[in-house]
C-alpha positions in Angstrom: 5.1 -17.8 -2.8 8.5 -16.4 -2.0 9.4 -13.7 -0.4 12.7 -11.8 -1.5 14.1 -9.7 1.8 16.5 -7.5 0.2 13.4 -6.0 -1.9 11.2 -6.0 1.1 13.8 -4.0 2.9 14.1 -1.6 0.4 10.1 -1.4 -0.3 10.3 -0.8 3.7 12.7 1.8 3.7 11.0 3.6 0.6 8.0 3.8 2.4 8.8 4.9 5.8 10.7 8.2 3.5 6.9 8.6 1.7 5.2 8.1 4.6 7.7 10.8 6.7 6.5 13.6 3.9 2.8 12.9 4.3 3.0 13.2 8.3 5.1 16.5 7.0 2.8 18.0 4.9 -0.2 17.5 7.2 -1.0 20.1 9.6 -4.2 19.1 10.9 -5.3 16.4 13.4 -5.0 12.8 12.3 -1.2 12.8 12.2 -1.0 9.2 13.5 -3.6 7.6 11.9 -2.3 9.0 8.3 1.3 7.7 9.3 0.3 3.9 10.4 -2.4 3.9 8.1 -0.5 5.2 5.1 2.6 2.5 6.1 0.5 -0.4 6.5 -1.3 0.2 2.5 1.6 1.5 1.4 4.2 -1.0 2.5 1.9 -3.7 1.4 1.3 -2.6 -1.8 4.6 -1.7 -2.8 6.3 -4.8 -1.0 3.9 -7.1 -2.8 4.9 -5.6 -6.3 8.5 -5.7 -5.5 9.9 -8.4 -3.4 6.8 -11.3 -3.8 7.1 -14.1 -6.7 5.6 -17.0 -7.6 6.1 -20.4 -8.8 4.2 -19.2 -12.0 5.4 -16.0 -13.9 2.2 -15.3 -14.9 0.7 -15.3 -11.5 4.1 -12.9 -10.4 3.1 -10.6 -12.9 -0.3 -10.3 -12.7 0.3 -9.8 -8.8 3.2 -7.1 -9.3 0.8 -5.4 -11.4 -2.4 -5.5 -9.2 0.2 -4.0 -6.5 1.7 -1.8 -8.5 -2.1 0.3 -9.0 -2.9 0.1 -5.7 0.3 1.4 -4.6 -1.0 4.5 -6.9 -3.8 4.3 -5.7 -2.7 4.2 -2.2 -0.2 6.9 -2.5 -2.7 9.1 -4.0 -5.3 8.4 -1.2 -3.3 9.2 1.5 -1.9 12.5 -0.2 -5.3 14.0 -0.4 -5.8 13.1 2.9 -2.6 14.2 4.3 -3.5 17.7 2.0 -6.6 18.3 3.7 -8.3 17.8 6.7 -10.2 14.9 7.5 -12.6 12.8 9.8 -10.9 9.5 10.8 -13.8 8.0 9.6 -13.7 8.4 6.1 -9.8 7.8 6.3 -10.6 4.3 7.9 -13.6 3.7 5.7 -11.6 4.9 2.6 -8.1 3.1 2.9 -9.8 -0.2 4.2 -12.4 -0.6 2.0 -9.6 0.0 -0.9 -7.0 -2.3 0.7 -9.6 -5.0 1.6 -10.0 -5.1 -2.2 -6.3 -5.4 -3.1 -6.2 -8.1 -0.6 -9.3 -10.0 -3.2 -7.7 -9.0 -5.9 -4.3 -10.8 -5.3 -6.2 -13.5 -3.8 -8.4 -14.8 -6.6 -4.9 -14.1 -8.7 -3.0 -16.4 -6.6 -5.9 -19.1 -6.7 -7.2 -18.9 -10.1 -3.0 -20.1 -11.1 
């Protein structure tokens, strides 16, 4: 696995700007838990599909794709919580149940090459 920096910077910087709208947008309570939350899932979604590659395309591919729905996913999550108002239980239930399975996902992709 290698990781390209220049790509992870970017998928950093793009991040921290989506992330900045959601703590925006949100007027309830929760603020800081949306922000870290949404940059931890987002940022590792979105740094995986851009800046990760393998020794095997397929296994890049298959990865960048995997990333590239939970990023979606992700980014749709945390908008609907950042639109309305929450418990910080379902956001932590929610968002690590989802990014627990990304995590399996790109494991078993990476192992099965």
């Amino acid at each position: 696995m290698k990781i390209n920096f220049i790509p992870a910077l970017i998928a950093v910087a793009i991040n921290s700007l989506i992330v900045y709208a959601l703590f925006s947008v949100h007027d309830g309570g929760g603020k800081e838990l949306l922000t870290i939350g949404g940059f931890l899932f987002l940022s590792t979604t979105l740094g995986a599909s851009l800046a990760v590659s393998y020794e095997d395309s397929r296994t890049t591919t298959n990865t960048r794709v995997v990333s590239g729905i939970f990023f979606g996913i992700a980014l749709a999550s945390n908008t609907v919580f950042a639109l309305f108002s929450f418990s910080e239980a379902s956001y932590i239930i929610t968002n690590g149940l989802l990014f627990l399975l990304f995590l399996l996902l790109t494991y078993s992709i990476q192992k099965a090459s």
